[in-house]
C-alpha positions in Angstrom: 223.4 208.8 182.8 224.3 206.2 185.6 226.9 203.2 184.7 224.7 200.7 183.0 225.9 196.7 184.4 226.1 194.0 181.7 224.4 190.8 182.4 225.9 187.9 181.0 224.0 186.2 178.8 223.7 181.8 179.7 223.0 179.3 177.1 220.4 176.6 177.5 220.8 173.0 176.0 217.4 173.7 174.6 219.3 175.9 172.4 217.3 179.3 174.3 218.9 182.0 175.3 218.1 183.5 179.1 219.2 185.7 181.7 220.5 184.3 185.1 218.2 184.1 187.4 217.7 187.1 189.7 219.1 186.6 193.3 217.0 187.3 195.8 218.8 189.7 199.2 217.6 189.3 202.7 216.8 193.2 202.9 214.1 192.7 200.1 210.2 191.8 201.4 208.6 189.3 199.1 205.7 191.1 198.2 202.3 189.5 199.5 200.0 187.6 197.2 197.6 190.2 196.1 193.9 188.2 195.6 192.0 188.9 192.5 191.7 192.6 191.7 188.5 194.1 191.6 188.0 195.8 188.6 184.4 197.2 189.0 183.7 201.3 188.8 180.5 200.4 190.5 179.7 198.9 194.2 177.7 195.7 193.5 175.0 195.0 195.6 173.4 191.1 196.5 170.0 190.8 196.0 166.6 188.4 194.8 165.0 190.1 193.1 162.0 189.1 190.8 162.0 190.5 187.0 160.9 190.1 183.8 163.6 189.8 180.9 161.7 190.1 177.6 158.7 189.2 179.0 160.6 185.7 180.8 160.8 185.9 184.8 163.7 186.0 185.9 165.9 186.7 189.5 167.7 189.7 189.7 171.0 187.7 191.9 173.3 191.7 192.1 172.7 194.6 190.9 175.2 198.1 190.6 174.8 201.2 188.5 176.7 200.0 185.8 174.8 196.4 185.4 172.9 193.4 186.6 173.2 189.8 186.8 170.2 188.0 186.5 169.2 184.3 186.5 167.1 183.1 183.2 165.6 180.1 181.8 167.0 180.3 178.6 169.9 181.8 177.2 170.9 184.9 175.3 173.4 185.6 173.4 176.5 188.0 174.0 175.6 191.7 172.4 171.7 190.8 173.0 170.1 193.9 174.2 167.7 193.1 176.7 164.1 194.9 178.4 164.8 194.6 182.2 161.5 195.3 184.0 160.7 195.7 187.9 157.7 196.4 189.8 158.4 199.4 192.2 158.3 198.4 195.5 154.7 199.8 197.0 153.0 200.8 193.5 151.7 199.1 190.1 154.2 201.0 188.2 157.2 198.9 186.9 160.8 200.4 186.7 161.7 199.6 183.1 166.1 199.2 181.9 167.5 198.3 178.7 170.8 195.9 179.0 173.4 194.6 177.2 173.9 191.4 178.3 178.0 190.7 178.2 178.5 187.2 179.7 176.3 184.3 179.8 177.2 181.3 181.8 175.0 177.8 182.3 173.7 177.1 186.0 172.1 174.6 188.0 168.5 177.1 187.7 168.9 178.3 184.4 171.1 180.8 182.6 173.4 183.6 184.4 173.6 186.6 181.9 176.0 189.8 183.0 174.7 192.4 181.3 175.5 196.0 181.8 173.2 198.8 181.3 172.8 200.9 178.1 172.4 203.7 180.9 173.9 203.9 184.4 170.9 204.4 187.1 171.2 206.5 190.2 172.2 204.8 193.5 168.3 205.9 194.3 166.6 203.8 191.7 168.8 200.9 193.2 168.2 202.1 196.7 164.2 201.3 196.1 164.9 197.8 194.0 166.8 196.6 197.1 163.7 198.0 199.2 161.7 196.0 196.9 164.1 193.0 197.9 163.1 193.2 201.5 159.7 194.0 200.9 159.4 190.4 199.4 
């Protein structure tokens, strides 16, 4: 077991207890400032999209396999599960997802909801949404 080194212990006039500060050496880097991690499994992808949330239109702003943000008139609350539907680009059919929405933020059009979906869908069912998106 290596020698351990006592730190000696400083008194505050505040009455709290500390440890000295730590002394920097010249040989040591400062480590950069790291920006905000990214903590999404999924690549999200920008889009504006039109959609129908519950039968409101809404605009489909990014979309990624695990979830979609979409702008609303009105708001929902967190834990709402939502009908997502999307005309496929090219056809009358309608690609059809169920969401959860998990953040809901106010905004100068409406209502931002992050929801995620119930169900992850393939990279090819967002592949022909973002199709859709040019097709507009």
């Amino acid at each position: 077991m290596p020698h351990l080194q006592k730190k000696k212990i400083q008194g505050q006039k505040s009455g709290v207890w500390a440890l000295p500060p730590k002394t920097a050496q010249a040989s040591e880097p400062t480590p950069p400032l790291s920006p905000r991690l990214e903590r999404r499994a999924f690549v999200r992808h920008f889009c504006d999209i039109g959609a129908l949330v519950d039968s409101w239109p809404a605009q489909i702003e990014n979309i990624s396999r695990g979830g979609v943000k979409v702008v609303i008139g009105r708001r929902f609350e967190v834990g709402t599960i939502l009908k997502l539907e999307v005309s496929a680009a090219g056809t009358e059919s309608s690609l059809v997802f169920l969401a959860q929405v998990v953040r809901a933020s106010p905004e100068p059009s409406g209502w931002g909801l992050g929801c995620a979906f119930l169900q992850e869908i393939s990279e090819e069912e967002i592949q022909g949404l973002l199709m859709k998106d040019v097709d507009q």
